[in-house]
N, C-alpha and C positions, 0 to 999 in steps of 0.2 A: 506493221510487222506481225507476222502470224507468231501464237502461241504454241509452243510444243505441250503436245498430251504428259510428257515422258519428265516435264518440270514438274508435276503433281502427283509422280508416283514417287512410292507406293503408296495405294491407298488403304484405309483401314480395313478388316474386314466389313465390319458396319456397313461405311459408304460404299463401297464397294458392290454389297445386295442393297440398297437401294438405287444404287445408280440399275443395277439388274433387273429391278420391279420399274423403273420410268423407262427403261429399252423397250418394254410390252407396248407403251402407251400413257395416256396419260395415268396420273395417282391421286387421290388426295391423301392426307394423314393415315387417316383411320386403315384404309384400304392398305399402306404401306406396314404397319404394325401388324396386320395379317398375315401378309404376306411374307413378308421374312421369315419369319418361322415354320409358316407351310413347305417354303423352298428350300428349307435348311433341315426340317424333319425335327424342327423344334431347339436345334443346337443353336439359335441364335437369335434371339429376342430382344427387341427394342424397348427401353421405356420411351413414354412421351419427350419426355423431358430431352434423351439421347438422341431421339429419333429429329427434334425441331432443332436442335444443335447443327444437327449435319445438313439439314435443310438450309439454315442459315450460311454454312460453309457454300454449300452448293451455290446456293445462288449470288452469293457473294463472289465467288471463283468464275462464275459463269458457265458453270455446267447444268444449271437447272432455270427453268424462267416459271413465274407462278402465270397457272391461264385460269379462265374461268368456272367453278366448277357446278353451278346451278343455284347457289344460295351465296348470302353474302357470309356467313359465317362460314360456310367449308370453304378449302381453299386447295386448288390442285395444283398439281405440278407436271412439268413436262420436261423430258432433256431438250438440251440444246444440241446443236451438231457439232461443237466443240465437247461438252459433257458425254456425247457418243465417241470421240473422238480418245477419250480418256477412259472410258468404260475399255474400250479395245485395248487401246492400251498394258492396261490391267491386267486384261484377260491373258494377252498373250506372255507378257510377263510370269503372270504363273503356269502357262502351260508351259515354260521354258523352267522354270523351276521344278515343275514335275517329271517331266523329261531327264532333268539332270538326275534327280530323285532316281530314278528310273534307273539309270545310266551306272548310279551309282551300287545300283543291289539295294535303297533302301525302300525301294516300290516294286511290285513285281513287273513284268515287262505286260506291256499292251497287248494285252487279245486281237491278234487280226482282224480291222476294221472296225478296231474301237481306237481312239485315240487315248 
């Protein structure tokens, strides 16, 4: 029996931009603690500690599979096609949340051809 995406939302913010940094491609650690905060413009920073928390989720959930990453000590990661499957998910969940936002007067309304 197939898994629904829609049984594991919502997701944290956290998880959520790391599921968005293994959409790229593969990650190891270190690369992921970068990157979050580059893509968030610094609003949202991982420690170690949080960051192998959710890695642990992940792969435990079965959104994330660890691959090989050149050494034995790093260790990468990759989504699954079920963990893309939940990414989207996600995604479309808050755009439907923004949208309401929107709807409501507490967003401004969308610039033609911006969503």
């Amino acid at each position: 029996m197939a898994r629904d995406p829609d049984d594991l939302l919502p997701l944290t913010p956290a998880m959520f931009h790391v599921l968005m940094c293994l959409a790229d491609g593969d990650c190891h650690g270190y690369r992921i603690l970068r990157e979050v905060p580059a893509r968030t413009g610094g609003r949202v920073e991982l420690s170690t500690g949080t960051l192998y928390g959710i890695i642990k989720r992940l792969l435990d959930d079965g959104l994330v599979t660890e691959v090989p990453a050149g050494s034995e000590r790093r260790r990468a990661y990759r989504l699954t096609a079920f963990g893309r499957a939940v990414a989207k998910a996600e995604a479309a969940r808050l755009s439907e949340m923004v949208a309401a936002a929107r709807q409501s007067g507490l967003l401004p309304a969308a610039r033609k051809g911006r969503a």
